[in-house]
N, C-alpha and C positions, 0 to 999 in steps of 0.2 A: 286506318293506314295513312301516315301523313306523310311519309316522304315520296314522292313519285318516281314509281320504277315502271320501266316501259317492258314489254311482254317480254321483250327478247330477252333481257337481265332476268326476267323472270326465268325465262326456261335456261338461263346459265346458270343461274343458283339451284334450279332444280338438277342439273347436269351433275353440280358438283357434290350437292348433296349424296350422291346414286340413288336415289329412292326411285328412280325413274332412269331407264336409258334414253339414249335420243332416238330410237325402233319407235320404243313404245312411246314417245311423245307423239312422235309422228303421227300414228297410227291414232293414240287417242283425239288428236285437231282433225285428221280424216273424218273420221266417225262421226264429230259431231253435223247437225242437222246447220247450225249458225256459226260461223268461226265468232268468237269474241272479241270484243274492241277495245275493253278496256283489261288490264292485268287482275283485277277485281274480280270480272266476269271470268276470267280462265281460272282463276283459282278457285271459285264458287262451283265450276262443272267440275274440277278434277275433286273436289271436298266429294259433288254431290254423286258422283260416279263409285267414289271410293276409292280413289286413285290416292287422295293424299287426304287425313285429318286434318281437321282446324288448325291444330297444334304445331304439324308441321308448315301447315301452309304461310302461317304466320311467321315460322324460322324463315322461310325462303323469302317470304317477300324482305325478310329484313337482311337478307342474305346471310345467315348467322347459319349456317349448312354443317359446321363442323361437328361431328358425334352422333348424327340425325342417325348415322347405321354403324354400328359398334360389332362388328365381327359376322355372324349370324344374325346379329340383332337390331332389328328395324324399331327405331322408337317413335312411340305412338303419341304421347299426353306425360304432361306432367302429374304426377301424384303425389309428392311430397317434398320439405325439402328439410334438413337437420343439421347440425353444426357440422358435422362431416361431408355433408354432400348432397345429391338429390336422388329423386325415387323415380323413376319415370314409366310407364306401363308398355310395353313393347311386343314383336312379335316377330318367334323366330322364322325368318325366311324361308325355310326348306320344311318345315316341320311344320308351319302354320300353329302356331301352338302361341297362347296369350302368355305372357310373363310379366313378373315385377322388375324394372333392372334396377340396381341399389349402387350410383356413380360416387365414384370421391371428386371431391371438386377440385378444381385445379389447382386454390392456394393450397388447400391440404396436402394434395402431391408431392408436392415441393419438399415437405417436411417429413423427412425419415422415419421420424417417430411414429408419425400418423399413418403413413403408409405402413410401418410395422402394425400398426393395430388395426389396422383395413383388415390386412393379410390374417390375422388371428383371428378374427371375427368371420372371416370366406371357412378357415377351418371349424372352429367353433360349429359355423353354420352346418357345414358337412357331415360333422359325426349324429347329428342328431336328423331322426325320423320317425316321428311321430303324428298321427292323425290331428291333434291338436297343436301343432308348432307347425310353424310354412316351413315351406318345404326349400332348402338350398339344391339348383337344379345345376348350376355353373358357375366357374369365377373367370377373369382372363382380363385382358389388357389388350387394347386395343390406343395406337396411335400417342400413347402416353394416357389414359384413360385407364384406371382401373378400375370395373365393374363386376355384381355378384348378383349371380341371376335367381330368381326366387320366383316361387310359384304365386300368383295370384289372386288374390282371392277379393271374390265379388262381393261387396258385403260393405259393413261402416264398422267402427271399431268404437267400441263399450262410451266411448266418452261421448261422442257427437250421439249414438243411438241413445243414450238417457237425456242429451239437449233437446232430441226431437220430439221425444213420445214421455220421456220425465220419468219418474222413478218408478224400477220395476216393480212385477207382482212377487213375492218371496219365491213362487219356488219356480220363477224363469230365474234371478237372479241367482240361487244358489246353484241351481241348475250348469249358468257360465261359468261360477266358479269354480264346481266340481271338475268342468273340462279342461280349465285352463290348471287344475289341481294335480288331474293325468298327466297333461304335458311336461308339468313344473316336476312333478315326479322322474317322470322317464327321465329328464334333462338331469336332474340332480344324480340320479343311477349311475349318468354316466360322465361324471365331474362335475357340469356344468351349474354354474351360478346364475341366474337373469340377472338380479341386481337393479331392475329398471320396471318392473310389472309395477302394472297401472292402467286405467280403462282404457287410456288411447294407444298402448301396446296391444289390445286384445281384442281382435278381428272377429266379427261377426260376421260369416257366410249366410247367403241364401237360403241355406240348408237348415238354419240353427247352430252351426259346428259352429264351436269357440277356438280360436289357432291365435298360438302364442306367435308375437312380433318382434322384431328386432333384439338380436343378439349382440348387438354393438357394448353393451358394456359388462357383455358376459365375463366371466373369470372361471377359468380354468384350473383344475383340480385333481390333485391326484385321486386316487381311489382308495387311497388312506385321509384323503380330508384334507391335504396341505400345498400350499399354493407351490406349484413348480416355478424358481427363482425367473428363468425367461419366461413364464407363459404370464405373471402378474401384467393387467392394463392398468394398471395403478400406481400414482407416487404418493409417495407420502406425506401426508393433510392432503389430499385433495378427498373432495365430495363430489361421488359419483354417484347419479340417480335424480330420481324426483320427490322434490321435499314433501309434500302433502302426504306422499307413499312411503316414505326411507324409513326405514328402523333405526332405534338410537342410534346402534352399535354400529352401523351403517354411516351416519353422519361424524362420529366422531374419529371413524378412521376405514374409510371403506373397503382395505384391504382384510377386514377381521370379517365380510361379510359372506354369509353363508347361507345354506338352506332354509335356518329360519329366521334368516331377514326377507326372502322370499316368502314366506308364510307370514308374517308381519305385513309386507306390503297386500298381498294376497286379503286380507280382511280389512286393510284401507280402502283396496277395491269395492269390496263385499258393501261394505258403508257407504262408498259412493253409488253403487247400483242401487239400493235402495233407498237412499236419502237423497240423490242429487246432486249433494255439497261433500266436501272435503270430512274428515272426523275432526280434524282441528283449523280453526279460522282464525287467521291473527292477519293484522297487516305487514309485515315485514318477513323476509324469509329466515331470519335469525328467530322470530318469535314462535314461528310453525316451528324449527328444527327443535326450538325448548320446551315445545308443546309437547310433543314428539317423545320426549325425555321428562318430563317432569310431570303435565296436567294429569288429572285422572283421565282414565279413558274414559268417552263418550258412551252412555248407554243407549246399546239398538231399539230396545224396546222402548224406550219413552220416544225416539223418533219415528219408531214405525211398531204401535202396539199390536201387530198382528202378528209379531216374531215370535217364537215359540219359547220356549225357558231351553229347550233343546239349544237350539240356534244362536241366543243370546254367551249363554258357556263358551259356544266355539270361538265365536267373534270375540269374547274375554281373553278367553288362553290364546289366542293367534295373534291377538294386540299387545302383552305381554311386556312391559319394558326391559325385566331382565327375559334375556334370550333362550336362559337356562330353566323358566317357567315356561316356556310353552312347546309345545310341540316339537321332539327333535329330529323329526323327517316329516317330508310335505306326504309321505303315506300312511303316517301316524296321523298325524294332523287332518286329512281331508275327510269331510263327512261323507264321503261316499264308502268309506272302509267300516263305519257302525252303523249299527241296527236304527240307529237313531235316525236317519238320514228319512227311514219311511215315514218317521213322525214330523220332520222336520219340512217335508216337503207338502207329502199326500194326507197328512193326519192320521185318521185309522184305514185309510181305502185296500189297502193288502193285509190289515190286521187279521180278518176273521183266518187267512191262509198261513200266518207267521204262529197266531193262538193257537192252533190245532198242532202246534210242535212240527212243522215240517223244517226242519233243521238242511236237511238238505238242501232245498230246494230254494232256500234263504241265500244258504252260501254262494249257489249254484249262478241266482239272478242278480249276487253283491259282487261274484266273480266275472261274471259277462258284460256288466254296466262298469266295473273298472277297468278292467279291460279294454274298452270301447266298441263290444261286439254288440252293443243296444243301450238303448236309455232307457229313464223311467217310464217317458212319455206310450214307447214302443212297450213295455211291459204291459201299461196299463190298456194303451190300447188292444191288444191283446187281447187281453183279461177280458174285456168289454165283449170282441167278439165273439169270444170262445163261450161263454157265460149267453150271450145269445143265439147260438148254434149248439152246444150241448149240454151247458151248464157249469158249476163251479170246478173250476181246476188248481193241480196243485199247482204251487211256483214253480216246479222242477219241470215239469212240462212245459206251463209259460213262458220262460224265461226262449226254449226252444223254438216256441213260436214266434217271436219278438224277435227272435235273430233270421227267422228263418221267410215271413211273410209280411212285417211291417218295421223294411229300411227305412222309415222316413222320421223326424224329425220335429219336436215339436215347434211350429212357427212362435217365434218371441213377440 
């Protein structure tokens, strides 16, 4: 802290802030055992009390108080920030409940345009609910401030989790992908385009749940497939998205981009969870976009020879350069909808139950795991302890226990 503010300026910026009345200032310099001397030590007892975070306590000393509480919404830390604006983690006052608040910043305000696409993306975010997509809880405008409240989630998002721990095991990776597969699914059902999947789009909870991020350059869609003339976020030539991820047809006019430019990004991702690195590396962003469009694709297998010939196929057709080869819905496309998925993942571990033709009982745990009423992890754990309490069961059964006595998750 370098510029020197005396307590009192202190507790006027905390005034103005409201994060604090003047009762409860009172009340909390009563209470303490030592009054403090220096504005340093007062802001160290209210951090350590929990009166205020670091994050705020830093706005007040700098007197920077403006937007510190947005309607209901007391913000806490910064979490990110993007061409549009910042992300900040907050918490509703009345409700006590932890949130994302997602701010447009003030020069973008200014600009109609952006604020029209603020405003589409608050909608965008609302129509969709899904276990694997965050969740949009509120939008609203406060003091010229317009903010879109979002659920939170504790967790690191696919990009920084493979800088820390480096490239996954195949079937945690395919595992992510299947769930952000669900989500991309649901969303496309219901018009919705991502247009932007990529590993630092794709949150990793606690839990192991994968939840699809930011909808800001979502495009909206009719239900016959074609862009409604007001709902386009796009002019024309412009390149929306992330290069490393975009699909050709994506770069060369991102208004033509659709479901399986999502499944195209979608096994950019897949590549980077198990490799670490991008599928095309060039120095310049024009040389990835041609990579992108011209180079052969990258084989999985020679980067990570444990991929299966299953897995290898998928990651082929969902890289696809024409858009018209591969996959033309992300529920055609995701390996969780083939049989294949159990080889691709567990090898023969559910084989001997699929061999004996339980057909039913296949569908039954291919229909529950798309769904999102259990994983494989749950299945097999399962299996495991049903097989040591009574012995081999069918899937059809399993599949029942897995939804019904092991909610939990496998840790990545």
């Amino acid at each position: 802290m370098d510029v020197a503010v005396s307590i009192d300026q202190f507790v006027r910026h905390l005034l103005d802030s409201r994060l604090m009345t003047d009762d409860e200032i009172s009340e909390f310099c009563r209470a303490l055992s030592q009054q403090p001397d220096t504005v340093e030590e007062l802001a160290r007892q209210l951090v350590r009390a929990k009166k205020l975070t670091k994050y705020q306590a830093g706005r007040i000393f700098r007197g920077k108080t403006a937007g510190l509480v947005l309607g209901n919404y007391e913000i806490l830390d910064k979490l990110g920030e993007g061409c549009m604006g910042q992300v900040f983690s907050a918490r509703h006052r009345r409700m006590d409940r932890l949130v994302a608040l997602k701010l447009l910043s003030p020069r973008v305000s200014k600009d109609a345009e952006m604020v029209k696409r603020f405003l589409r993306e608050v909608k965008v975010a609302a129509r969709l609910t899904h276990p694997n997509i965050v969740t949009a809880h509120d939008a609203d405008e406060s003091g010229g401030i317009h903010y879109l409240v979002m659920e939170h989630v504790i967790g690191r998002d696919l990009s920084q989790f493979v800088k820390d721990v480096g490239p996954l095991p195949i079937r945690n990776a395919v595992e992510c992908i299947l769930q952000a597969a669900r989500g991309l699914s649901y969303a496309h059902a219901e018009g919705v385009i991502h247009r932007d999947i990529k590993p630092s789009n794709l949150l990793l909870d606690e839990r192991g749940r994968v939840k699809i991020l930011d909808m800001g350059l979502a495009r909206l869609e009719s239900l016959e497939g074609n862009a409604e003339p007001d709902d386009a976020l796009t002019e024309t030539g412009a390149v929306m998205g992330t290069i490393d991820y975009m699909a050709p047809e994506q770069a060369d006019d991102a208004k033509t981009a659709d479901a399986r430019s999502d499944i195209h990004s979608l096994g950019c991702t897949l590549y980077y969870l198990l490799t670490g690195h991008a599928v095309f590396q060039a120095a310049t962003v024009v040389s990835r976009i041609m990579a992108h469009r011209d180079q052969p694709i990258a084989s999985l297998g020679e980067a990570r020879p444990d991929a299966s010939v299953e897995l290898e196929a998928s990651f082929q057709k969902m890289l696809a350069k024409d858009k018209m080869l591969r996959d033309q819905s992300m529920a055609e496309g995701c390996p969780m909808a083939s049989h294949d998925v159990l080889r691709i993942l567990h090898g023969s571990e559910l084989a001997p139950e699929i061999n004996r033709g339980n057909a039913l009982g296949v569908e039954l745990c291919r229909y529950r795991v798309r769904h999102g009423e259990t994983t494989l992890f749950q299945l097999r754990l399962a299996r495991r302890q049903h097989d040591r309490e009574v012995g081999p069961v069918r899937l059809a059964e399993l599949s029942h226990r897995a939804v019904g006595r092991y909610q939990c998750l496998e840790a990545i």
